[in-house]
C-alpha positions in Angstrom: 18.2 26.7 -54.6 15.4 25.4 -57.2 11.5 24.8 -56.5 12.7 21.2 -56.3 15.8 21.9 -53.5 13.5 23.5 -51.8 10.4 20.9 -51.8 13.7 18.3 -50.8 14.8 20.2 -48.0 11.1 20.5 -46.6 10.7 16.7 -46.8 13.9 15.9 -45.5 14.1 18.1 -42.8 10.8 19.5 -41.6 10.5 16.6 -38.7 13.7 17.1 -37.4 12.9 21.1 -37.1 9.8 20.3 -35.7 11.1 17.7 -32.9 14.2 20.7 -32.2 11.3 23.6 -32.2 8.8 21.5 -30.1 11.4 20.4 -27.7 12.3 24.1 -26.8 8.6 25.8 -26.5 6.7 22.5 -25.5 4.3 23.8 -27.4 2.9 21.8 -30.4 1.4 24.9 -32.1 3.7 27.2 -31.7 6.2 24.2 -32.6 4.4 24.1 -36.2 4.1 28.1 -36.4 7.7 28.4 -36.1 8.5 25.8 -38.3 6.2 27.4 -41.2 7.7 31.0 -40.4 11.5 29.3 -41.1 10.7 27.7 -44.3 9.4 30.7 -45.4 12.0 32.8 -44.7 14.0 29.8 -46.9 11.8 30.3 -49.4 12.5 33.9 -49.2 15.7 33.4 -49.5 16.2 30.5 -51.7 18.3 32.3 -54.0 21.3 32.5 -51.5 21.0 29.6 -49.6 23.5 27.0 -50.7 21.3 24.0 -51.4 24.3 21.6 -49.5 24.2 24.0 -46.7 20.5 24.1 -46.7 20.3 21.7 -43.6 23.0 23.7 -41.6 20.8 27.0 -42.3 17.5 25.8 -41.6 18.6 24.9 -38.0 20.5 28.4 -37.4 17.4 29.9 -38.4 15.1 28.3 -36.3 17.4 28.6 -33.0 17.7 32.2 -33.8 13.7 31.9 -34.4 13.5 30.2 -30.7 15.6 32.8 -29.1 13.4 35.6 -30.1 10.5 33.7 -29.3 11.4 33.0 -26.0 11.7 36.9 -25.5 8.5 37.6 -27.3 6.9 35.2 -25.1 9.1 35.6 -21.7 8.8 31.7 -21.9 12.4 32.1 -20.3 13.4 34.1 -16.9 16.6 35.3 -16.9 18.5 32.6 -14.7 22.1 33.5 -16.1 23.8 34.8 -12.5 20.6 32.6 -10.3 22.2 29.0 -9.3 19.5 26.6 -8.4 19.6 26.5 -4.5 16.6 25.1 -3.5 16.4 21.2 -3.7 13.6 19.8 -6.2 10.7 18.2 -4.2 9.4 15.0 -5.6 6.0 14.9 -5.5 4.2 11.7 -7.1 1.6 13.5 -9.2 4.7 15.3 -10.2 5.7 13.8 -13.8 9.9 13.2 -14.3 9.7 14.9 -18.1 8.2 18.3 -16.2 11.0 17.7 -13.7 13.4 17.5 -16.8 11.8 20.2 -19.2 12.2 22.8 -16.3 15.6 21.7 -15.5 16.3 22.3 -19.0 14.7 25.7 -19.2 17.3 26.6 -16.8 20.2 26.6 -19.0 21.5 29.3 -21.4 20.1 29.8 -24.8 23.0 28.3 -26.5 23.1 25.4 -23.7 20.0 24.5 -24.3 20.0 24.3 -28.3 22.9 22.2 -27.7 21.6 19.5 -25.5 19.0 19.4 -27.5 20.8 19.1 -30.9 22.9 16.5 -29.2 21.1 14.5 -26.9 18.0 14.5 -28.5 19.0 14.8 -32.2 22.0 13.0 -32.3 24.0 15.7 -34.4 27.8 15.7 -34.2 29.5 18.4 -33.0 30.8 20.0 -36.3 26.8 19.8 -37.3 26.2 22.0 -34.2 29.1 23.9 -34.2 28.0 25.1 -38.0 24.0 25.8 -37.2 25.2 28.2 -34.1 28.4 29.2 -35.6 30.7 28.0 -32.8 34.0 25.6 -32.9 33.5 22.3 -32.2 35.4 23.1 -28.9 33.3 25.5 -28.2 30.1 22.8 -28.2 31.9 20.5 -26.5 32.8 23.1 -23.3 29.0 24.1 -23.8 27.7 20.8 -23.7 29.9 19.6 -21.0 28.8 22.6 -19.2 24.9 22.3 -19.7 25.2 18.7 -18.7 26.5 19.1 -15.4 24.2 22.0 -14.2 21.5 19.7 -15.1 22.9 17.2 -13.0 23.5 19.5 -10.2 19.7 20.3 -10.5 18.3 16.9 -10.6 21.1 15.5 -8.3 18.8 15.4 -5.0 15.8 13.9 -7.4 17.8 11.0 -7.9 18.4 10.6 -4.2 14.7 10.6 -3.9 13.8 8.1 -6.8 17.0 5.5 -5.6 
């Protein structure tokens, strides 16, 4: 990849690794920290990098990025064999994207870079299945998964809010 690839692939994709960073730490800084950290480990390794894959790698890196900064940070409990059993109380001083972004902190690493990628990003499935290395059947069954534990989580808030 040239000086000017590179300089392309920051203009071109910078916001949209931002939005995908910011959505997962909820955390403007560390949004922007993470971001800077994955563009320079492309610039790093700008040699290898395809220039036509560059938008593919950029995202792989920064969900690998967000997994290990969810360690470093323990942003995450480990919820993997925990269902959520206790209804979620609405409160009024209790703001619907809170509700949402804990719901969401709920799911699986790979569940929740999905959602995100999908719902919130718009990218297809082969985009997704190519930035976390899974078939697009794979995505799909992840996806379908991520969206109904999310709705069995928020099912009694509706009941509240109808």
């Amino acid at each position: 990849m040239t000086r000017k690839e590179y300089n392309i692939a920051v203009t071109n994709f910078s916001e949209n690794i931002f939005r995908y960073a910011f959505k997962w730490t909820r955390n403007e800084q560390d949004a922007k920290d993470l971001v800077q950290d994955v563009y320079g480990k492309l610039w790093e390794c700008r040699k290898k990098v395809d220039f036509v894959k560059v938008k593919s790698w950029l995202f792989t890196t920064m969900h690998n990025a967000l997994v290990n900064f969810s360690k470093k940070k323990n942003l995450v409990d480990s919820f993997d064999d925990v269902q959520f059993k206790h209804p979620v109380v609405f409160q009024p001083n209790y703001a619907l994207k809170e509700i949402l972004e804990k719901s969401l902190a709920q799911l699986s690493d790979v569940q929740r870079s999905i959602l995100i990628l999908r719902d919130s990003e718009g990218y297809s499935y082969e985009e997704i299945g190519e930035v976390l290395d899974l078939k697009e059947s794979q995505v799909k069954v992840y996806l379908f998964r991520a969206r109904l534990k999310m709705k069995e989580q928020l099912k009694d808030l509706a009941e509240l809010v109808a």
